[in-house]
C-alpha positions in Angstrom: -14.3 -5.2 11.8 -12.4 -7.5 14.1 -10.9 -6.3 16.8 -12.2 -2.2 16.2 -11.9 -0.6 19.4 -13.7 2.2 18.5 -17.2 2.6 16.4 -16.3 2.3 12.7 -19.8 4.4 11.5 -19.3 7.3 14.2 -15.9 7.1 15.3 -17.2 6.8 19.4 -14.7 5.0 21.7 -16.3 4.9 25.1 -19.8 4.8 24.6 -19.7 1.0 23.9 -21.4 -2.0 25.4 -20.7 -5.5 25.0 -22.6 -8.8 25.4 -21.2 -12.5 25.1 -21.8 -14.1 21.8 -20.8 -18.0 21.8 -17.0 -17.4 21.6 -16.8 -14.1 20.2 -18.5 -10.3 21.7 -20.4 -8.3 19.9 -20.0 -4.8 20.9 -22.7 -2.4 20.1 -22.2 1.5 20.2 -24.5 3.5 21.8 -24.3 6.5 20.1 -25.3 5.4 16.7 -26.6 2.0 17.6 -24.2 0.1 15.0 -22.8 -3.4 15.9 -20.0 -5.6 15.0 -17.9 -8.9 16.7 -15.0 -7.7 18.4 -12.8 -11.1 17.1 -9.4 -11.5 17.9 -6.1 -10.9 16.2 -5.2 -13.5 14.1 -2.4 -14.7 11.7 -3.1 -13.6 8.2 -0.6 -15.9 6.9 -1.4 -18.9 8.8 -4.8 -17.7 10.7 -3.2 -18.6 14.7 -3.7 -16.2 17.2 -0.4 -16.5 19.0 -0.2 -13.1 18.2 2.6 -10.7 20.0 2.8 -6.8 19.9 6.8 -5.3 19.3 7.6 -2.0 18.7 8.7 -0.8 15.3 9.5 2.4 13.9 8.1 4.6 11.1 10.4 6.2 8.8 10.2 8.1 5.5 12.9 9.7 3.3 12.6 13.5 4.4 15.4 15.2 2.4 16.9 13.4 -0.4 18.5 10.0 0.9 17.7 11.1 4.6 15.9 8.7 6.8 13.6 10.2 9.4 11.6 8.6 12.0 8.2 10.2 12.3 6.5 7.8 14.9 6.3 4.6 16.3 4.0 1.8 15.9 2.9 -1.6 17.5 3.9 -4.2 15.0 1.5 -8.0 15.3 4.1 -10.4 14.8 3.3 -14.4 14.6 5.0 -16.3 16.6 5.0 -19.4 14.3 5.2 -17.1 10.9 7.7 -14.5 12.3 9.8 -16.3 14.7 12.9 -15.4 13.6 12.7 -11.2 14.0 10.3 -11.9 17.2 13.0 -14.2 18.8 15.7 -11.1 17.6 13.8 -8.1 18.8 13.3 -9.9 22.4 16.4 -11.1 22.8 18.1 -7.8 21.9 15.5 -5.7 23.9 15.1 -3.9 20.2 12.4 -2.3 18.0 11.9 -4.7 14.9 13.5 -2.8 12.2 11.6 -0.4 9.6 11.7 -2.0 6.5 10.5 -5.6 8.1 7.0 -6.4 6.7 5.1 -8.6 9.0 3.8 -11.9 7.9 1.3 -11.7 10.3 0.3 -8.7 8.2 -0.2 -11.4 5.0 3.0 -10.3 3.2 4.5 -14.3 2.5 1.1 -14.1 0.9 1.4 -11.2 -1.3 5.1 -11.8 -1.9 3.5 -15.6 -3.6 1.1 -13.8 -4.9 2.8 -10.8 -7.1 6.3 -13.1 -8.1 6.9 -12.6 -11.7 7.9 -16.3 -13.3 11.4 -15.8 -14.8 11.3 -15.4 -18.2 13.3 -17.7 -20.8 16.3 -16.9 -21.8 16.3 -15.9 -25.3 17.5 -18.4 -28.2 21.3 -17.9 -29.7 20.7 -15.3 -33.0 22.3 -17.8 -35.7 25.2 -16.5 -37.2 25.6 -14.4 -40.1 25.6 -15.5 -43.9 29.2 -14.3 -45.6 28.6 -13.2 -49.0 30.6 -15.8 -51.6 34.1 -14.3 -52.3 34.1 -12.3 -55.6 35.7 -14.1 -58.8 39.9 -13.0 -59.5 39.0 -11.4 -62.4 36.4 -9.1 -61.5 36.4 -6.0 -61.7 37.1 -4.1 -58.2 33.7 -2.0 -57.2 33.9 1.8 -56.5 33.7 2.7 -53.7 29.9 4.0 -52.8 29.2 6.0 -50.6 26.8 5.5 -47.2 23.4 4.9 -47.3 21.8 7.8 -46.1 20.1 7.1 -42.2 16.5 7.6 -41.7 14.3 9.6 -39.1 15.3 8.7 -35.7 12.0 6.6 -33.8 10.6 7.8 -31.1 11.6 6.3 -28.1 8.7 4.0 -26.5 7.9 5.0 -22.8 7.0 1.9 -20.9 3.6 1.9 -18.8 3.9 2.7 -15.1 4.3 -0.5 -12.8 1.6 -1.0 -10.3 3.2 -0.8 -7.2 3.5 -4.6 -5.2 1.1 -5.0 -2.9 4.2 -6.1 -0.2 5.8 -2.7 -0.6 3.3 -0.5 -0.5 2.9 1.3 2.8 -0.2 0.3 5.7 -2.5 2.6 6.1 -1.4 3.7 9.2 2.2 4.9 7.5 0.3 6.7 4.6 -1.6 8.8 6.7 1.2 9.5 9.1 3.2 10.6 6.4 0.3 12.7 4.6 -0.2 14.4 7.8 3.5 14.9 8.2 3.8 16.8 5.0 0.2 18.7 4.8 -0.6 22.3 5.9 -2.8 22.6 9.0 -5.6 23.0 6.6 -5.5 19.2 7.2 -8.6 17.1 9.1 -7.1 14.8 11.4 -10.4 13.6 12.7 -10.9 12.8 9.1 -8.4 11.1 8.5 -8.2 8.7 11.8 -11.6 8.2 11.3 -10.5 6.9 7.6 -7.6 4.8 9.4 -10.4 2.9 11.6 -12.5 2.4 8.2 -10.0 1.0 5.6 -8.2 -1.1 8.9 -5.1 0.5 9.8 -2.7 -2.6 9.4 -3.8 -3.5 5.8 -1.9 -1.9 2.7 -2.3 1.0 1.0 -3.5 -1.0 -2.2 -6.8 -1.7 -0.3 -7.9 1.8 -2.2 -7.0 0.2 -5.4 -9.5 -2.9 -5.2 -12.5 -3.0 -7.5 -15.3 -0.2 -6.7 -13.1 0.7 -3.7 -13.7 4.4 -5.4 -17.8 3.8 -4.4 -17.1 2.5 -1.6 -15.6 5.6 -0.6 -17.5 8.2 -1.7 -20.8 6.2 0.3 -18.8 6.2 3.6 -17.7 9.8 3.4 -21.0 10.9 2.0 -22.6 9.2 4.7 -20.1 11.2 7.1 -20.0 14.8 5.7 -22.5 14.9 3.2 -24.7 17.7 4.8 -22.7 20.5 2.4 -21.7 22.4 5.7 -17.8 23.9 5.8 -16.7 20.9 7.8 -18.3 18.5 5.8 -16.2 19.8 2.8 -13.3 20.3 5.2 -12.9 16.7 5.6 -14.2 15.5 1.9 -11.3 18.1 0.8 -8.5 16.5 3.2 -9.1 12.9 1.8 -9.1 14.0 -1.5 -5.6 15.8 -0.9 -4.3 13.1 1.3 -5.2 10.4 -2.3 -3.6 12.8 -4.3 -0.5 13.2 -2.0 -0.3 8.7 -1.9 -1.4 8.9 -5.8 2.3 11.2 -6.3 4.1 8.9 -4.4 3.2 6.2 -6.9 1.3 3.9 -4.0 -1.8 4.0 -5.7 -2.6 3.7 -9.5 -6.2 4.5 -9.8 -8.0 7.7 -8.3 -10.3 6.2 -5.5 -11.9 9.6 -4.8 -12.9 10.5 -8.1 -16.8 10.7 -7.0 -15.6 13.0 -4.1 -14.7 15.7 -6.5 
C-alpha cells in the first residue's frame, strides 16, 4: 500500500495521522483504525525513485476507428528507465503520448516476460516419387473417372489468447472507461474505492492472478455485505463493470464469480 493517500479499508482521506518510522511513515486512519507505510514511488523496472510525474492522455475507440480522449492522467516515468519519452515530453512542453506504456509501470518486465521464442522454421517437404513410365506396349488405361470427395471437416476454432499483460489497460483506464459507457445506475464510490484497492497504476490482469476471485469477494463482502440496497448497489456495479472488461477481452477468467 505504498504511497495510498487515502485509507484502503474505508476509503477516508483526511482523517489520517502519521508518525515517523525509521525511514519510512506509517500513517494510521482514524476512522477505522487501519495502518499501512506510506513508501515512496519507486521504479518497478529498476526499483530508483527518481521518479517524475508527466501528463498523458486516456483514450478509447468510441465509434468504430474513432479515437476519443476521455480524461487525463499523471503518468510516473523513470528517469533512468524512460529517458528517452521524459527528455521528449519536456523538451516539447507535450503530454507523453497514449499508447506509451511506462517502464516505470514494469512493462520492459512484462514485455521479457510474455515474448514468445520464435518457432523453427519447418523442414523442406522432400519431393515427390514419379511413378516409373509405363512399358511401349501396354495397353493405354481408360480413362476413370474422379474419386468421389468426402465430408468436408469441421473447421477447428483456436482457443482465445490471454491478453499480454503489457497491453492490457491499468486500472485506472478500465474504470474510466466502464464508467464512461455505464448507465447512471453505476457506483462511483464503488468503483474508486476498488481503484485504491487493486492499485490504480497496475494492469488490469491483476484480476486474473490466482484466488484474485476470493480475494475479491472478502474485500467487497467486507464493504457491503450487510444485504442493504446500497450494499447490493455496489456488489452489482463491480460485477457489471468485470463483465464490461471480461467483453472487451482484458480479462480471461470471471474474478467475481462469488459475488453473484
Amino acid at each position: 500500500m505504498a504511497g495510498v493517500a487515502a485509507c484502503p479499508s474505508c476509503g477516508e482521506a483526511e482523517d489520517l495521522r502519521g508518525e515517523q518510522v525509521k525511514d519510512d511513515i506509517r500513517i494510521t486512519c482514524l476512522s477505522c483504525t487501519a495502518q499501512w507505510m506510506r513508501g515512496g514511488a519507486r521504479c518497478a523496472n529498476c526499483g530508483g525513485q527518481h521518479i517524475v510525474h508527466r501528463p498523458q492522455a486516456m483514450t478509447r475507440h468510441s465509434r468504430g476507428t474513432q479515437l476519443s480522449i476521455i480524461g487525463w492522467r499523471e503518468l510516473p516515468l523513470c528517469r533512468r528507465c524512460d529517458a528517452e519519452a521524459l527528455e521528449k515530453s519536456i523538451s516539447q512542453n507535450t503530454p507523453v503520448p497514449s499508447d506509451y506504456v511506462a517502464a516505470c509501470l514494469g512493462a520492459a518486465q512484462n514485455s521479457a516476460a510474455t515474448a514468445a521464442p520464435q518457432a523453427e522454421a519447418p523442414a523442406p517437404a522432400p519431393p515427390p516419387k514419379h511413378a516409373p513410365a509405363a512399358a511401349a506396349n501396354s495397353a493405354e488405361p481408360a480413362k476413370s473417372s474422379p474419386a468421389p470427395r468426402g465430408p468436408a471437416r469441421p473447421r477447428q476454432t483456436r482457443p482465445k489468447a490471454a491478453p499480454s499483460p503489457s497491453m492490457a489497460p491499468t486500472v485506472r483506464q478500465a474504470i474510466a472507461a466502464f464508467m464512461g459507457e455505464s448507465s447512471g445506475q453505476a457506483d462511483a464510490t464503488a468503483m474508486l474505492l476498488l481503484g485504491t484497492h487493486l492499485g490504480s497504476h497496475n494492469r488490469l490482469t491483476v484480476l486474473d492472478e490466482d484466488g484474485a476471485a476470493d480475494r475479491l469477494a472478502r474485500w467487497s463482502l467486507g464493504h457491503w455485505g450487510d444485504g442493504g440496497d446500497r450494499a447490493q448497489r455496489c456488489l452489482s456495479t463491480i460485477c457489471r463493470a468485470v463483465d464490461f472488461w471480461g467483453a472487451r477481452g482484458w480479462l480471461t477468467s470471471d474474478p467475481a464469480a462469488g459475488l453473484r
